[in-house]
One Martini backbone bead per residue (centre of mass of N, CA, C, O) as a GRO file, in nm:
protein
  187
    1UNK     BB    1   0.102   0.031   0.015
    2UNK     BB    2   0.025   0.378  -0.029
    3UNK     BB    3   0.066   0.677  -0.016
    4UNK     BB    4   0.008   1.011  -0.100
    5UNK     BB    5   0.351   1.041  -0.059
    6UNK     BB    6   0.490   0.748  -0.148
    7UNK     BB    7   0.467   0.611   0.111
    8UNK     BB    8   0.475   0.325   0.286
    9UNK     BB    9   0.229   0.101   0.426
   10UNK     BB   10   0.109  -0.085   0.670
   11UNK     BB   11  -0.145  -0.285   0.657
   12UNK     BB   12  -0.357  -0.175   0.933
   13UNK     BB   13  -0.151   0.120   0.924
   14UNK     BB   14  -0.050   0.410   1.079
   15UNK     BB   15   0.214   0.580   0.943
   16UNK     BB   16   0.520   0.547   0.911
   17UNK     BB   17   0.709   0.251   0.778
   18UNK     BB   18   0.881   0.082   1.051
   19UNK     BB   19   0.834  -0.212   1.128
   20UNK     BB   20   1.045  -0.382   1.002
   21UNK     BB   21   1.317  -0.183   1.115
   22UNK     BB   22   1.206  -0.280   1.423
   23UNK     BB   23   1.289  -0.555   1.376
   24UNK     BB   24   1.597  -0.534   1.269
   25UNK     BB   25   1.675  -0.353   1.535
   26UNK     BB   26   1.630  -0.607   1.709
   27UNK     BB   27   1.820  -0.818   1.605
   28UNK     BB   28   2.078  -0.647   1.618
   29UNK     BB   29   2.051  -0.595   1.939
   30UNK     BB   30   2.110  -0.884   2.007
   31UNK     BB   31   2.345  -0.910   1.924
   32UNK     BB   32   2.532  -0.663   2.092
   33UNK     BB   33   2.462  -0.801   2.369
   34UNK     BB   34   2.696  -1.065   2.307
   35UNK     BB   35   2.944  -0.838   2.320
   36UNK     BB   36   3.227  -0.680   2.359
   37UNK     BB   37   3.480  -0.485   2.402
   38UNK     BB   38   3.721  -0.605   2.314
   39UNK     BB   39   3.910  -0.584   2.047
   40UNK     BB   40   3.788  -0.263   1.925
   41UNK     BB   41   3.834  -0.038   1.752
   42UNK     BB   42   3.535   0.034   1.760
   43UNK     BB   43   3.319   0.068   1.967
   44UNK     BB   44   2.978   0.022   2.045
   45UNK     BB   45   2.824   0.274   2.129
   46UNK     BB   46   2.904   0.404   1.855
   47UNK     BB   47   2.787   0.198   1.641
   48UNK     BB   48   2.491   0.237   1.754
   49UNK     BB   49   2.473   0.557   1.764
   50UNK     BB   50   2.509   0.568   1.473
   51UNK     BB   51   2.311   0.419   1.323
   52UNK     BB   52   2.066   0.573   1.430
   53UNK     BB   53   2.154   0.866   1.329
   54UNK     BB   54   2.147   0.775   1.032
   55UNK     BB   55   1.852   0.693   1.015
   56UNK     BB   56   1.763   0.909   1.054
   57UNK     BB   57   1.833   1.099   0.843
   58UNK     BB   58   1.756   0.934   0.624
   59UNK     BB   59   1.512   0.955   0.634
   60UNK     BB   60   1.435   1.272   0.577
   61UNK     BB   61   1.568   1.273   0.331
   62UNK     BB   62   1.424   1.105   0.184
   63UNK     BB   63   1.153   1.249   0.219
   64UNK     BB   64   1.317   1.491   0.027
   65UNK     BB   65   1.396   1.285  -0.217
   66UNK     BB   66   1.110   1.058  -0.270
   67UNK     BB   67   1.222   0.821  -0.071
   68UNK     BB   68   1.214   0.543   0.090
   69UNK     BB   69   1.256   0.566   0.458
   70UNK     BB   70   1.268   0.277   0.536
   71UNK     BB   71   1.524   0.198   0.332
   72UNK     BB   72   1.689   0.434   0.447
   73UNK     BB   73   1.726   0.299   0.699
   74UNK     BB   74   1.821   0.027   0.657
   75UNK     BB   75   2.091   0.094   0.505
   76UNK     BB   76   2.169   0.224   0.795
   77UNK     BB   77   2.143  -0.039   0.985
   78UNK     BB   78   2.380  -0.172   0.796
   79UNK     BB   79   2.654   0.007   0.723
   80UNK     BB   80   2.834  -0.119   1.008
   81UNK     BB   81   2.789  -0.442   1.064
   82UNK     BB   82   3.019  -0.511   1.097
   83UNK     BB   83   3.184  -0.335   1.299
   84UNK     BB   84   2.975  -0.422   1.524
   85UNK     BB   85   3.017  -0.751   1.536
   86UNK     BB   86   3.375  -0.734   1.489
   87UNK     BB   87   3.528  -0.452   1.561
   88UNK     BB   88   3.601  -0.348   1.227
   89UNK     BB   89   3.679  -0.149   0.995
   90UNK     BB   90   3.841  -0.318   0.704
   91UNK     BB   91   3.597  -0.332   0.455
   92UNK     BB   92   3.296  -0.324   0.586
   93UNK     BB   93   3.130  -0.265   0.312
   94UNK     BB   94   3.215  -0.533   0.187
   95UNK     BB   95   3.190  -0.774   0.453
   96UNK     BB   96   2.876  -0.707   0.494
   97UNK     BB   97   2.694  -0.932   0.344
   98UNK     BB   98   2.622  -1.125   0.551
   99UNK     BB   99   2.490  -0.982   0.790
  100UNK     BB  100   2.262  -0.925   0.611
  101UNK     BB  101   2.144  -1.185   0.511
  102UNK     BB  102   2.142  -1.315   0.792
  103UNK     BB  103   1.946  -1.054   0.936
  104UNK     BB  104   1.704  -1.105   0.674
  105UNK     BB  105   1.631  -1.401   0.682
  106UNK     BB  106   1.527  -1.402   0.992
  107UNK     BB  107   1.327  -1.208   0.912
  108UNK     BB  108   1.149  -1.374   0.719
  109UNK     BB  109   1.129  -1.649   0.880
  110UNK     BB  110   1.087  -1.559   1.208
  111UNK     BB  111   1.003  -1.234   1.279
  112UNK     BB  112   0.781  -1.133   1.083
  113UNK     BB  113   0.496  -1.208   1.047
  114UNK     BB  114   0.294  -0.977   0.914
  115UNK     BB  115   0.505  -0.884   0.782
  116UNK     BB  116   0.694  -0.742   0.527
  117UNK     BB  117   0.893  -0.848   0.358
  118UNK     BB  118   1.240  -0.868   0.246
  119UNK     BB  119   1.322  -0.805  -0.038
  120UNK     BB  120   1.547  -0.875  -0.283
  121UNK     BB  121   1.583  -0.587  -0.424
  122UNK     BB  122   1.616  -0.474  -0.111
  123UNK     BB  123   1.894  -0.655  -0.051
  124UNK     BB  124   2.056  -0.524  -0.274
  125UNK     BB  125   2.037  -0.230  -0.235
  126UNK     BB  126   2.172  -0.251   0.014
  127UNK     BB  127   2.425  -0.404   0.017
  128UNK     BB  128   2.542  -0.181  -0.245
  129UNK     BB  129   2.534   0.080  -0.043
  130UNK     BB  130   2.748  -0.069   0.132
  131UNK     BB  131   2.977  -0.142  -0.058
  132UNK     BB  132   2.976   0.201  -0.159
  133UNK     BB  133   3.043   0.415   0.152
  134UNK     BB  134   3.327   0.492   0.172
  135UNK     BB  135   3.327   0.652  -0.131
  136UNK     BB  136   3.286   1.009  -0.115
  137UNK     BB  137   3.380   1.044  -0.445
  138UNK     BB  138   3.146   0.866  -0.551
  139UNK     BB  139   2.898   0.848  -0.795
  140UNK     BB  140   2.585   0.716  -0.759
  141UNK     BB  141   2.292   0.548  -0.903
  142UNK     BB  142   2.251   0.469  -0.637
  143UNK     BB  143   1.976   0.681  -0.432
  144UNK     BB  144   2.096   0.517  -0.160
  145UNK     BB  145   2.400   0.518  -0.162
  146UNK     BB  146   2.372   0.844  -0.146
  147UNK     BB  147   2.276   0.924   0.073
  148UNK     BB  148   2.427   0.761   0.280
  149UNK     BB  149   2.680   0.923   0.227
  150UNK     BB  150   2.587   1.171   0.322
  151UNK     BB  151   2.496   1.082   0.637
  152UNK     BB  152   2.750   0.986   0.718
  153UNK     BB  153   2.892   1.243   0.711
  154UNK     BB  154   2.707   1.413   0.876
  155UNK     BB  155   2.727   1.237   1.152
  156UNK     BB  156   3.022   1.264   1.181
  157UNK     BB  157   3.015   1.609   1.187
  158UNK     BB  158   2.821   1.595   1.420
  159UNK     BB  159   2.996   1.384   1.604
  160UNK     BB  160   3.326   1.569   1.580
  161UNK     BB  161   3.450   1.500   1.276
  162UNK     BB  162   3.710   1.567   1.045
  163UNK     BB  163   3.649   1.551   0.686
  164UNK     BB  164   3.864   1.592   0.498
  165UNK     BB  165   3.936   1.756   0.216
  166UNK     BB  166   3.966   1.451   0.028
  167UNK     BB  167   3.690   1.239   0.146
  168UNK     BB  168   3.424   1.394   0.048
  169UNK     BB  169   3.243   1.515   0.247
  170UNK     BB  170   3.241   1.797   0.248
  171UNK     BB  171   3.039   1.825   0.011
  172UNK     BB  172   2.804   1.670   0.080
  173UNK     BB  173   2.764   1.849   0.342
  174UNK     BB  174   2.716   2.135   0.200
  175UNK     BB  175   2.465   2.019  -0.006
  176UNK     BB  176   2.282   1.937   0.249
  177UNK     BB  177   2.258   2.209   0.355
  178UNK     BB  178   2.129   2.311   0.120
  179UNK     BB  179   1.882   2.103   0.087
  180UNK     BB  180   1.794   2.229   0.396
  181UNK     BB  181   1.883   2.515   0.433
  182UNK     BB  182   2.104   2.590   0.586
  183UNK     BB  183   2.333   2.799   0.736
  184UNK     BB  184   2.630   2.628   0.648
  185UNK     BB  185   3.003   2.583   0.607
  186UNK     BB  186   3.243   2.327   0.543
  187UNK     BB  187   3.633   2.387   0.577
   0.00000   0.00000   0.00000
């Protein structure tokens, strides 16, 4: 079923579609509850918070580039899953397909109940959006992945870290407040 405004919702559910999203969100929850500490590039708080933050910014900006939200959300609640599952960061957007496969899987297997399937097309979306999201100086024709960098930029950014003049978030970021109005500019 499509909104008004082309945006999905769970038929006999009112406002805006996220429910698949809080089902693969509890997925990862539960993944993350039984890690540990030690031995992790990245600490387990910030890939969670960073997750988050992340997949918030992403719906907003869906809805204002006319995309999916709730696909919005789910690219980025994938973004990083290698990174928190196994506390590595090099390769992390490459390497992260299995556990994509592993916990759409689960959910669309055993935890979806009447929710609606995480279907092939969506799921290779997902995939594709994480395996080039690290590369923030290539534009892509998937606007999906080109989103995902957008976001995972500005989070980075509002979360206190230089986006660095090569990176390619620069322009993105910079981009990105304009296109929501922002009157803001990072140099």
């Amino acid at each position: 079923m499509i909104s008004k405004n082309n945006w999905p919702i769970e038929k006999g559910r009112k406002g805006l579609s996220v429910w698949r999203l809080n089902r693969i969100l509890s997925i990862i929850h539960e993944r993350a509850k039984k890690l540990t500490v030690t031995d992790r590039e990245i600490p387990i708080v910030w890939s969670e918070m960073h997750m988050y933050t992340t997949m918030q910014l992403a719906k907003l900006v869906a809805m204002q580039r006319g995309l999916n939200p709730e696909l919005a959300g789910l690219v980025c609640a994938f973004h990083d899953i290698y990174t928190l599952l196994t506390g590595a960061h090099k390769d992390h957007g490459l390497l992260a397909k299995q556990y994509i496969v592993e916990i759409i899987t689960e959910y669309n297997e055993n935890t979806r109940d009447e929710l609606s399937p995480i279907t092939d097309d969506e799921q290779q979306c997902i995939i594709e959006s994480v395996k080039v999201h690290s590369d923030k100086q290539t534009v892509e024709e998937n606007a999906y992945a080109e989103l995902l960098k957008d976001v995972d930029s500005l989070d980075s950014y509002l979360a206190g870290f230089t986006p660095g003049r090569r990176s390619g978030r620069m322009p993105r970021i910079n981009s990105l407040f304009t296109s929501l109005n922002i009157d803001h500019t990072v140099e």
